[in-house]
C-alpha positions as CSV (number, residue, x, y, z in Angstrom):
1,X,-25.3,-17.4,7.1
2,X,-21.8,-18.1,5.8
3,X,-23.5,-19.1,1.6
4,X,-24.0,-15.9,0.8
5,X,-20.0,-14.7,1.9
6,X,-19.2,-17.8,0.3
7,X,-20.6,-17.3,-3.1
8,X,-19.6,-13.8,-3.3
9,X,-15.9,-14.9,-2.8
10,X,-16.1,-17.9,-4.9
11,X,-17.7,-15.6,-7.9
12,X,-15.0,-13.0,-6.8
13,X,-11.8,-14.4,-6.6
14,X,-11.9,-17.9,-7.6
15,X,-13.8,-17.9,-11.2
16,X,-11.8,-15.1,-12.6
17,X,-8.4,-17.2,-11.8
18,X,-9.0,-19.1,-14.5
19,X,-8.1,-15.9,-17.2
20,X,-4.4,-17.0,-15.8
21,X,-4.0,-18.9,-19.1
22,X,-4.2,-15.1,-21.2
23,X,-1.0,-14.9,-19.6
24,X,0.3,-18.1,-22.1
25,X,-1.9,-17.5,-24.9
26,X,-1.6,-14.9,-28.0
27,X,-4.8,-13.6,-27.5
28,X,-7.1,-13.7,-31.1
29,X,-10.6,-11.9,-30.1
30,X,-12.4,-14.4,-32.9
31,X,-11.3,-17.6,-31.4
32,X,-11.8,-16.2,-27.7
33,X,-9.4,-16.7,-25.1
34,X,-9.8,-20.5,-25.0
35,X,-9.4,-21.0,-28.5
36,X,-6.4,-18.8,-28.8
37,X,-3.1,-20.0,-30.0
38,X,-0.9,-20.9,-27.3
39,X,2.1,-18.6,-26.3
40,X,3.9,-20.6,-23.8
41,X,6.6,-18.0,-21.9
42,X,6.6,-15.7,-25.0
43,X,4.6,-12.9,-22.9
44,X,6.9,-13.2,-19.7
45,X,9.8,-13.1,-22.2
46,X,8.5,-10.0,-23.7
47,X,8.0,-8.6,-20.8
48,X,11.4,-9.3,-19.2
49,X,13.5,-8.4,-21.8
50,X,12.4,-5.2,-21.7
51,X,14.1,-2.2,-19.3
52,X,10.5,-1.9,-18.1
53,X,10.6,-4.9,-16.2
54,X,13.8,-4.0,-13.7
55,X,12.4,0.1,-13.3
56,X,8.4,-1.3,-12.3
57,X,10.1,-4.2,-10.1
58,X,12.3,-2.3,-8.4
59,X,9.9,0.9,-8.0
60,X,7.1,-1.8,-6.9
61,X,9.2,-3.1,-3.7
62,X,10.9,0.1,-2.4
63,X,8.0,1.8,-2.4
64,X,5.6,-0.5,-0.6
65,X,8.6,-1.5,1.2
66,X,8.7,1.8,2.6
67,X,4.9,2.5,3.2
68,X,4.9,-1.0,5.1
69,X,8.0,0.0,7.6
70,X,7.1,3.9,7.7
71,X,3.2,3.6,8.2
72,X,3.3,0.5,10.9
73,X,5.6,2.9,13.0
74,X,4.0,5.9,13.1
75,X,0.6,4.0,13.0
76,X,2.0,2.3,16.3
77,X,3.0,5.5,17.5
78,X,0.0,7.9,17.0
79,X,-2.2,5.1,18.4
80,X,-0.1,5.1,21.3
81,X,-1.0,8.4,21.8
82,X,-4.7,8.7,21.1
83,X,-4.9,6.0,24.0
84,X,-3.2,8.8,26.3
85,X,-6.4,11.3,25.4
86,X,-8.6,10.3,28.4
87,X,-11.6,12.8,27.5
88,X,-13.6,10.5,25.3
89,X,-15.3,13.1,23.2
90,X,-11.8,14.7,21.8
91,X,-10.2,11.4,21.3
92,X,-13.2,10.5,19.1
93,X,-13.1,13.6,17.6
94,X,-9.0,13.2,16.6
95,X,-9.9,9.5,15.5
96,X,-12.3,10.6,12.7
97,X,-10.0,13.6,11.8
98,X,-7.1,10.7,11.6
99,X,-9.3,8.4,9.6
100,X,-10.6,10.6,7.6
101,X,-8.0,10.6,4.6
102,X,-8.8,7.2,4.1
103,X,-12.6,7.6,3.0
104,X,-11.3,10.4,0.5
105,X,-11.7,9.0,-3.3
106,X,-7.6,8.9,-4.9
107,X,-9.3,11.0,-7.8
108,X,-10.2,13.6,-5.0
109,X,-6.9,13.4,-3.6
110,X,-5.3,13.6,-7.0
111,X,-6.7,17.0,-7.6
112,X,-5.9,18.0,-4.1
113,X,-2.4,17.0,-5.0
114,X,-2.5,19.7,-8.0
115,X,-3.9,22.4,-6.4
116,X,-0.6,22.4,-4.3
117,X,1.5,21.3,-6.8
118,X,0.5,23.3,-9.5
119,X,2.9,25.0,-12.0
120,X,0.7,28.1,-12.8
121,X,-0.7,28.4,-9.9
122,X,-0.4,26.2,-6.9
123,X,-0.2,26.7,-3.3
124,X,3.4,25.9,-2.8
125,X,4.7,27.4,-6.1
126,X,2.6,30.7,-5.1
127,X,2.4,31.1,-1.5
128,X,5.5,28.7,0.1
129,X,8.5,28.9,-2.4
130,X,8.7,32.7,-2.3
131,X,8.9,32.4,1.3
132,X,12.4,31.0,1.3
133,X,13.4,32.6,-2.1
134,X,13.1,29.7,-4.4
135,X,12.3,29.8,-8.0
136,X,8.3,28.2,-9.0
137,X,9.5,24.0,-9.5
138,X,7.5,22.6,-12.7
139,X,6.8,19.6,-10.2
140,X,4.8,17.5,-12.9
141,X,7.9,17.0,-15.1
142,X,10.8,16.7,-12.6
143,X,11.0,13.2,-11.4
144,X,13.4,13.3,-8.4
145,X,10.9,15.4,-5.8
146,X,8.3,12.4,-6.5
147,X,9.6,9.4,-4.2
148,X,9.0,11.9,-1.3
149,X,5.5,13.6,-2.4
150,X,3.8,9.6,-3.1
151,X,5.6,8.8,0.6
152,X,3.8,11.9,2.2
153,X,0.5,10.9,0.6
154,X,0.3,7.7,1.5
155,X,1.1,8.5,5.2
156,X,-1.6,11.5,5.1
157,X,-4.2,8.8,3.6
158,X,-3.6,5.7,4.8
159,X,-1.5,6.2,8.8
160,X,-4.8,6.8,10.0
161,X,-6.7,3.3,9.2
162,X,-3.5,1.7,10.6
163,X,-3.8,3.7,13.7
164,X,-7.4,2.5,14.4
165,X,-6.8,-0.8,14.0
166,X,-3.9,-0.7,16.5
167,X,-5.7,1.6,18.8
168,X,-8.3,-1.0,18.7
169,X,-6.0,-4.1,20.3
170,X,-4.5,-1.4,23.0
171,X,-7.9,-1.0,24.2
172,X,-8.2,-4.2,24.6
173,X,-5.0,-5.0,26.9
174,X,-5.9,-5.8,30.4
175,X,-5.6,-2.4,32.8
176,X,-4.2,-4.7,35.2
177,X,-0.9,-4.5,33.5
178,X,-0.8,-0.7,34.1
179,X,-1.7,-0.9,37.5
180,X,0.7,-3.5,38.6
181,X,3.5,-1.4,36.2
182,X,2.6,1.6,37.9
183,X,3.0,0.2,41.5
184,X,6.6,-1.2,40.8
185,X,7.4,2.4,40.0
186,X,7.7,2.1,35.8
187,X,6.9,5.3,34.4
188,X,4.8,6.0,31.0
189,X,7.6,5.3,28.6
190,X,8.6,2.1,30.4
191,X,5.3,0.8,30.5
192,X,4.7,1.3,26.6
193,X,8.5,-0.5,26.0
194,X,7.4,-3.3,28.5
195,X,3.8,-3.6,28.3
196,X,1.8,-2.5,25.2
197,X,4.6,-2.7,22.7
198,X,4.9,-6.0,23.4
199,X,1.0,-7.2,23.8
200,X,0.9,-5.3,20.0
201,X,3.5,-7.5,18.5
202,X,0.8,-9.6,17.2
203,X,-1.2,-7.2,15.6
204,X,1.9,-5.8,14.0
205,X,3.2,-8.5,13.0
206,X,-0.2,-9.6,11.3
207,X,-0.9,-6.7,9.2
208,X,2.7,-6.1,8.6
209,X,2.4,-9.9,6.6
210,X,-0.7,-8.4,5.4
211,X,1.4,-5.8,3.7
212,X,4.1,-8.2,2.9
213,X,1.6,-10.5,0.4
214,X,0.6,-7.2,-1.2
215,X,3.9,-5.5,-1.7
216,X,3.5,-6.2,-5.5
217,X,0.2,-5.0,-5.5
218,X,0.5,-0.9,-5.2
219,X,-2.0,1.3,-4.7
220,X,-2.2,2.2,-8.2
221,X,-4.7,5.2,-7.5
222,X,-1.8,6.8,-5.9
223,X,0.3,5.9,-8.7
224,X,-1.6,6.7,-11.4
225,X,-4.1,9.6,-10.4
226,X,-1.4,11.6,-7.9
227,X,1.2,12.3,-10.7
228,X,-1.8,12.5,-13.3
229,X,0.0,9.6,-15.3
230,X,2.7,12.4,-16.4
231,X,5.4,10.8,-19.2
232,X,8.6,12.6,-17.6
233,X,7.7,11.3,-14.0
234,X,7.2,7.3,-14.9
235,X,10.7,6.2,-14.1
236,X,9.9,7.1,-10.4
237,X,6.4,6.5,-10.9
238,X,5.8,3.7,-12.8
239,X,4.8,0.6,-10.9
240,X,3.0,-3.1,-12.2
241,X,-0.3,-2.0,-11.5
242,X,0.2,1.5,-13.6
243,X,2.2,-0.6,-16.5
244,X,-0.2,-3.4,-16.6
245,X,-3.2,-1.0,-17.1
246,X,-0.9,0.9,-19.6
247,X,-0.3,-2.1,-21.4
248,X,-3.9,-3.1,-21.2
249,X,-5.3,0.3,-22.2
250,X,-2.9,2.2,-24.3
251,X,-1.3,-1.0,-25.9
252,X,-3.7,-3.3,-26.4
253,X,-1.5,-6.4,-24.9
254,X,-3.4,-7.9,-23.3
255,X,-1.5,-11.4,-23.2
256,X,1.8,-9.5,-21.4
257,X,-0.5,-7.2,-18.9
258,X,-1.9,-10.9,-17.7
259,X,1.7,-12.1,-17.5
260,X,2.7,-9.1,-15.4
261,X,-0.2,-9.9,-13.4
262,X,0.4,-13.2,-12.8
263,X,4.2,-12.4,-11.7
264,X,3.0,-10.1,-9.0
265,X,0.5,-12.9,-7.8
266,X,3.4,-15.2,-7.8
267,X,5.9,-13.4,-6.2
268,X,3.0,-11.8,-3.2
269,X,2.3,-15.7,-2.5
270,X,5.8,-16.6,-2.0
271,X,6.8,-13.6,-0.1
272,X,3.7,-14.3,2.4
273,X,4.8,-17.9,2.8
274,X,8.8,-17.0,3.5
275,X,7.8,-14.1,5.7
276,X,5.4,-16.4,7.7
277,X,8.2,-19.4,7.6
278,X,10.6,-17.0,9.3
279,X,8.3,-15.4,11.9
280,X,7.2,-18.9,13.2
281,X,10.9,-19.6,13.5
282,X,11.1,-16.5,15.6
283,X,7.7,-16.7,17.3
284,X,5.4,-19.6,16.5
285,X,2.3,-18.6,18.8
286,X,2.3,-15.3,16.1
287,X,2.0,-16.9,13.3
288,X,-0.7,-17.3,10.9
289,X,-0.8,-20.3,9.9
């Protein structure tokens, strides 16, 4: 039973690690990529020397850095409250509304994104703005507004998946708790700081390393297909996944788009190991390995 899983994830992720040497080669299309001329460090060098390389680094880690602490919290929190909804058909009903952003294509979302962003003749420019007196904002060539509309959309998209998952392990601590909590007089918020708070810790802490080993890795559907890969928006926009595929695509590099690659690989492997290191310094029985 376990061949098939196996062979899908050998074929998967295993075979193709072995295009890590484009990263050190100067790729010749005739002589393929193992006859190719070595590079050495020439493509990291490129690709370091550059301004690029500080604006995508430093736009890669704030960002994910705060999707990672802003969605676990309100994740925690809304799941919290689902488990408060004791008639079972509404709170199935609010845990497919909540979940539902996450099935929704980025491309759809992207267009959604315009309708209400839209110069000409979008929702906010047409219907909100005049509300409070404000001029129309051209919001697809003003940079600054951005770090808070890719914030909002990833907490409308992806809050809800988090929230299932957590809802999920609350269902599963022991009603005994409660009952004894409830006896000794602890009221609701007490019993959520003393009880299920605590029994979560685990499951937070896991997807929050999760999240950790990926921070390098964005979604790049939100960062490419939300601000409809606009020129004036890329120094707030631009992350390694959009320049890689820029590089790739619009370039033609394909040796530096494999060395960028190959950094955020790198650097997601070593930031899982620290962050593990410390938490089993903390908290051994949590960690993952």
């Amino acid at each position: 039973m376990v061949l098939p899983g196996m062979i899908y994830l050998i074929i998967n992720n295993y075979l193709p690690m072995f295009g890590i040497v484009i990263a050190f080669k100067n790729i010749n299309y005739r002589k393929g990529i193992f006859g190719s001329d070595w590079a050495g460090l020439k493509n990291f060098e490129y690709l370091f020397k550059t301004a690029d390389a500080w604006v995508i680094t430093r736009n890669t880690i704030l960002y994910n850095g705060l999707f990672i602490v802003i969605n676990l919290a309100l994740a925690v929190a809304v799941a919290i409250l689902l488990n408060e909804v004791k008639n079972r058909f509404m709170s199935r009903f609010y845990q497919s509304i909540i979940l539902l952003p996450y099935l929704i294509s980025m491309v759809i979302v992207g267009y959604l994104a315009l309708a209400m962003l839209n110069g000409e003749n979008g929702f906010l420019n047409h219907h909100i703005l005049p509300l409070f007196g404000i001029d129309p904002i051209s919001w697809y060539s003003e940079p600054k507004y951005w770090p808070y509309i890719l914030t909002l959309v990833n907490i409308w998209k992806n809050v809800g998946y988090l929230c299932i998952i957590f809802l999920a392990a609350i269902v599963g601590i022991d009603n005994e708790y409660y009952e004894a909590a409830t006896l000794d007089g602890a009221n609701k918020w007490q019993q959520i700081r003393t009880i299920t708070l605590p029994l979560l810790s685990p499951a937070i802490i896991i997807m929050a390393l999760l999240s950790i080993g990926r921070i390098f890795y964005s979604d790049f559907g939100l960062f490419y297909q939300v601000p409809l890969n606009s020129g004036p928006l890329q120094p707030t926009t631009d992350v390694i996944d959009t320049y890689v595929y820029r590089g790739l695509m619009t370039l033609g590099d394909i040796g530096m788009s494999s060395a960028a690659g190959f950094y955020q690989s790198v650097v997601g492997f070593v930031l899982v190991l620290v962050s593990n290191f410390i938490i089993r310094r903390k908290s051994p029985e949590q960690a993952l390995f």
